[in-house]
N, C-alpha and C positions, 0 to 999 in steps of 0.2 A: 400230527403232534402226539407226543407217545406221553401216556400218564403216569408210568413207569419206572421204573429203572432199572434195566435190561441186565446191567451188568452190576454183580453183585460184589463186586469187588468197591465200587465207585462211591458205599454209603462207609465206608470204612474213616474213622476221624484223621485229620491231617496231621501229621507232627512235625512237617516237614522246617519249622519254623522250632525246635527246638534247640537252642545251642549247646549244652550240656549235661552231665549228672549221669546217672549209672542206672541200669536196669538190671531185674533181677529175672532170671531165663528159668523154669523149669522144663528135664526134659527126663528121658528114661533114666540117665548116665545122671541125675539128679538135679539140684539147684545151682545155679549160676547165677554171679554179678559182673555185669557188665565192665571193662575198665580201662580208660586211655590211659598210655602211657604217656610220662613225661618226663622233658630233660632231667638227668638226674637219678633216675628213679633204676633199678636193680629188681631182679624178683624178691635176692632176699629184703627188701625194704620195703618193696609192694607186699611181703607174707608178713613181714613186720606188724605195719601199718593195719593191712586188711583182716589178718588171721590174726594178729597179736602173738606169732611168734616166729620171727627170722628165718629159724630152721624148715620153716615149712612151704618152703620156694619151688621144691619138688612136686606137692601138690598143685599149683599153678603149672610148672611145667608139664606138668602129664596131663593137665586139665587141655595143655596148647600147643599139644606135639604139633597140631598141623599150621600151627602157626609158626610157631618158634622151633628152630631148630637146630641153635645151639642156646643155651641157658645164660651165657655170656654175652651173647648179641640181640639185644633189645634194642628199640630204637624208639624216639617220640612220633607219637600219632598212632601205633601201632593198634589197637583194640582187642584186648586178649580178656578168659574169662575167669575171675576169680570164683573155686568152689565155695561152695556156703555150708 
């Protein structure tokens, strides 16, 4: 019987049970928020919404070259990241 816990990956909390909401990512390339897309929804109206100003849809898209790679084809479900 081991007293243990061998693998230290295993004490890690579960979120597996999380259905929504956005997370905020830092990394070298800076801060990130997390963001699904949905029907409807455009970069420039995600930079609208998220940055408070339209024009700033280029900033997401540089943020998501390896995501997105034409700026006109977004799709729902997609998870791309807004800079902060």
């Amino acid at each position: 019987m081991s007293m243990g816990n061998s693998n230290p990956g295993d004490d890690m909390p579960d979120f597996s049970d999380v259905s929504s909401g956005s997370t905020t990512t830092t990394s070298s390339a800076g801060s990130f928020k997390e963001y699904t897309i949905v029907a409807g929804d455009s970069l420039s109206k995600i930079a609208k919404r998220e940055l408070g100003d339209a024009n700033a849809w280029h900033k997401i898209f540089d943020a998501n070259k390896d995501i997105i790679k034409d700026p006109n084809k977004i799709f729902p479900g997609q998870k791309i990241k807004i800079p902060l």
